[in-house]
N, C-alpha and C positions, 0 to 999 in steps of 0.2 A: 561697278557693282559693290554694295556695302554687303558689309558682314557683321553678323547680330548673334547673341545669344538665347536660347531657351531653357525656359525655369519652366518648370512643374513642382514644383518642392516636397516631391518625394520623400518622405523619410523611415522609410520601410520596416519594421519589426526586429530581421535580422542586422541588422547596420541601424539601429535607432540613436537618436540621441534626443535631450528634455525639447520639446519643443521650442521652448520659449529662444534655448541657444540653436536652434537648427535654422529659427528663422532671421535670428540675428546673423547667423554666418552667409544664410542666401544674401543678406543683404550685402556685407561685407564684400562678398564674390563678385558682385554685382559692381560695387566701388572698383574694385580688381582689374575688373573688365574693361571697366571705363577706361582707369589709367594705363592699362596696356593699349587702348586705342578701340576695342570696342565701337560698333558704330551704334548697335540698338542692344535693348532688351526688351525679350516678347515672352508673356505669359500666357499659360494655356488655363486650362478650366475642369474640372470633372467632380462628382459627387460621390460619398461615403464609402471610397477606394482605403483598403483598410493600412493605405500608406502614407496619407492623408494630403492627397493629389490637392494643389491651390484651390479650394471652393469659390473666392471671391477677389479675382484678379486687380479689378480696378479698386480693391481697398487694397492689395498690395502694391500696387502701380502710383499709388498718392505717398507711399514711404520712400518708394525707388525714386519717384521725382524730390523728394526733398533732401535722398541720399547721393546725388547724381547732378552734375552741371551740364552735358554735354550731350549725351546719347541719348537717341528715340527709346521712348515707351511704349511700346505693342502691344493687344492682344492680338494672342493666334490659338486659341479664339474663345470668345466672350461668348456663352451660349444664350442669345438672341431670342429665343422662344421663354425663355422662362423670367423674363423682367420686362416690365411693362418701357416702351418705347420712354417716358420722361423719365423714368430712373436711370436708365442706360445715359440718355441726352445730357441729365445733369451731373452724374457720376462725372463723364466721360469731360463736359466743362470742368469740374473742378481740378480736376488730374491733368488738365492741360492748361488752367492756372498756375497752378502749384508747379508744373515745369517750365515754364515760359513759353508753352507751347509746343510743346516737344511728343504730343499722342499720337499713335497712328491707331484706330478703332477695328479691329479687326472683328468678327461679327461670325457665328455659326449655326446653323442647325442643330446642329449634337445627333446623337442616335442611341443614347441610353436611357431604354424606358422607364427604371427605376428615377430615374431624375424629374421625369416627365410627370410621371406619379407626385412625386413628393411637389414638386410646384404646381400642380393641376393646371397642367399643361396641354394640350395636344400631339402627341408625337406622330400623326397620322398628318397632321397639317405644318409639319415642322416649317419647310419651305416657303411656304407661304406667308407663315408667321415673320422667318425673317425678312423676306423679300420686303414685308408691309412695315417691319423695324425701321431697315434703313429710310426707306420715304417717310414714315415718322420722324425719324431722327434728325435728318435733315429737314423739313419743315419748322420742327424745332428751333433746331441751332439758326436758320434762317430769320424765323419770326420776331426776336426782337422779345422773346419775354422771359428767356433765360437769364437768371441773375447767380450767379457771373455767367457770362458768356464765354465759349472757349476764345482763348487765345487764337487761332487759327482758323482764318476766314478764305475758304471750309475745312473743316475738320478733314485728315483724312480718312476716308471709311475704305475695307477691306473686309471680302467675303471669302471665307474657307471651305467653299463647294469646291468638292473634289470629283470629277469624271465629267464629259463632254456637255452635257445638260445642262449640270452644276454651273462648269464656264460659262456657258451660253446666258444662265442669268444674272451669273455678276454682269458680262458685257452689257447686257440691256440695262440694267441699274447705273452704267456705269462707275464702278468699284475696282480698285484694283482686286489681284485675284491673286489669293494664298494658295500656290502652290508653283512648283518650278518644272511639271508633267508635261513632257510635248505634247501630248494627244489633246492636250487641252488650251491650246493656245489658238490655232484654227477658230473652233466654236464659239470662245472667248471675244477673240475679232472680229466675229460676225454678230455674235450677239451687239458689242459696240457699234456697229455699223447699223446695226437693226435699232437698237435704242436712241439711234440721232448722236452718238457721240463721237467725235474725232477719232480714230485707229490709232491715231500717232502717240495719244496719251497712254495706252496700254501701259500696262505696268504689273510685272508677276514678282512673285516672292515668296519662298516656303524653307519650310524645313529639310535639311540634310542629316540623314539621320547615321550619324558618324561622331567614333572619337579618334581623336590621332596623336601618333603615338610614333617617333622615331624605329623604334624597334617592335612594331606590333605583335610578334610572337614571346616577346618578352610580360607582356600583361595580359595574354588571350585571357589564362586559365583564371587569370587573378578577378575581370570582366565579366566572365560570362555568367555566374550568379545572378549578377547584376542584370543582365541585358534580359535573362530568363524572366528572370521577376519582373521588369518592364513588359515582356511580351505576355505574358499567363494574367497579368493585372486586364490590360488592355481587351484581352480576348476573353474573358469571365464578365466584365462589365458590358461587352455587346451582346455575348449569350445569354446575359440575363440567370449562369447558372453557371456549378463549378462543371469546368472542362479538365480534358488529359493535359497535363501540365508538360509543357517545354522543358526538359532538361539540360543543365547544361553539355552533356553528352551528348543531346539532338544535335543541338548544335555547333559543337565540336565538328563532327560528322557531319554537317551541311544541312541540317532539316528544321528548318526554321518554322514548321507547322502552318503552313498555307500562307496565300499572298495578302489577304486582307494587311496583314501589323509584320510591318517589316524587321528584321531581328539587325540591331544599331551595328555597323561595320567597325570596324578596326583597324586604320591605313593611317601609312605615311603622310605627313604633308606632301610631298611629292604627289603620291595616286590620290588623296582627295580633290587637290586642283587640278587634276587632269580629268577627273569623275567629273567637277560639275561644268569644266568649260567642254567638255562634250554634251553634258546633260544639258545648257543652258545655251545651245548653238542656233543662233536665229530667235532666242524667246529674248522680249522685251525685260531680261531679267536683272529687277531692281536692285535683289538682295536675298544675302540665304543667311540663312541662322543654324545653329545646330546645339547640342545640347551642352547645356554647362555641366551640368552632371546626370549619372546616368544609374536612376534607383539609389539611391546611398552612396557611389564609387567614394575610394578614400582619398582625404583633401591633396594628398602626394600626387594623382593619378588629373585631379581635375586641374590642380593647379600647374602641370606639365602640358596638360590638355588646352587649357587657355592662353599658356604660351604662345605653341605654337601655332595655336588658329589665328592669333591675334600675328605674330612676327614672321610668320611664314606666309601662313596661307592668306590674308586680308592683305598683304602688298600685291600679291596675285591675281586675286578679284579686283582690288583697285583697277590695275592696268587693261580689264577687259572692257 
């Protein structure tokens, strides 16, 4: 099982710095990662998050491959409805020129209607949009009139439906499928079996949404700003409107303000490897990633943080 990182590139108001140096240092981090052993980096997606969440992943994905000799390039996730299948195809070839082939094309739905809005989109047909993406895509990349071609015959493609249905049609597309959810690995299976493809190929992989920390009570208080502002961002973006804000006191106090958006944990390397090799027991699981940084945290916190995900926890995973 490899272990990867995830970048959103947050740079939040209270914790800001000039952009131009915020994105220089994601990069940096990313070199970081690498040279501690790093297996991937996976970039997400969201729009006019006033933190200035990555709006356009695979133009940041074309600097990590040219900053970067080794590790996978990911999206988790590219949101699929709002770019026409050949942008996405040719993006997606050049970014896997530029690494030597080193993409893994990770693909979404979304569920923020303001998004949907601004690209005249459909968010009513989200699912279907991308469902029709991927067979675009691959027809594409298939056809023989992409210039350049990706490196990687075939690309790999990944879908980031999340709940029993969602599985069921990555299986049928056959895709692997972003997320490391037991309840969803079943339906997953069956959809592959319903789609004509092989079971044996499954392949899961998602995010852990954890930082770790030798002495976790020693940076609760210092985190949880951070982790609030992660979770109030994420939850005003699907409302469509400002909500009761997450304190970090809620959460202090154990009240992470509903199951939708999970509020980021705080463990040992020790309990995070014990977290996913239970979480990940019987799943076909490729690979977890987790976050590089988390809303602005300070480079003292991230750069302990990558430590040990990389020298603790990744010989962990390895061995499973």
């Amino acid at each position: 099982m490899r272990l990867g990182v995830y970048l959103d590139l947050r740079n939040p108001p209270e914790w800001r710095r000039p952009w131009s140096e915020h994105y220089a240092r994601s990069l940096e981090w990313i070199e970081e990662a690498e040279r501690l052993g790093a297996d991937s980096v996976w970039l997400s997606e969201h729009h006019f998050f006033e933190d200035g969440y990555l709006p356009q992943p695979l133009t940041f994905a074309g600097a990590v491959a040219a900053r970067t000799r080794r590790m996978r390039i990911g999206t988790a996730i590219l949101l699929a409805p709002l770019r026409s299948a050949l942008q996405i195809a040719e993006e997606a070839a050049v970014v896997d020129c530029l690494s030597g082939g080193r993409l893994d094309l990770g693909l979404g739905a979304g569920y923020v209607a303001r998004e949907f809005e601004a690209y005249g989109a459909d968010l009513a047909r989200r699912y279907t949009t991308t469902d029709d993406r991927v067979r675009q895509i691959r027809a594409l990349m298939g056809g023989g009139e992409l210039a350049p071609p990706p490196v990687q015959a075939p690309l790999p493609i990944w879908l980031g439906y999340q709940g029993p249905q969602g599985a069921a049609r990555a299986g049928r597309l056959g895709t692997g499928l972003l997320t490391l959810g037991r309840s969803s690995f079943e339906p997953y299976r069956d959809g592959l079996i319903e789609g004509g493809h092989d079971p044996s190929e499954a392949r899961m992989a998602g995010l852990v949404s954890a930082v770790v920390h030798e002495d976790p009570d020693s940076v609760r208080e210092e985190l949880l700003p951070h982790i609030a502002h992660q979770l109030n961002t994420y939850r005003e973006a699907a409302a469509g409107r400002a909500v009761r804000a997450i304190t970090p006191e809620m959460l202090r106090d154990g009240d992470a303000g509903g199951k939708a958006f999970r509020a980021t944990e705080i463990l040992t390397p020790e309990a995070l490897v014990d977290r996913i090799v239970e979480q990940c027991k019987g799943l076909p699981a490729h690979e977890a990633y987790f976050w590089l940084s988390v809303s602005g945290m300070s480079d003292d916190l991230v750069q302990r943080h990558l430590e040990l995900l990389c020298q603790k926890v990744r010989p962990a995973l390895a061995a499973l």
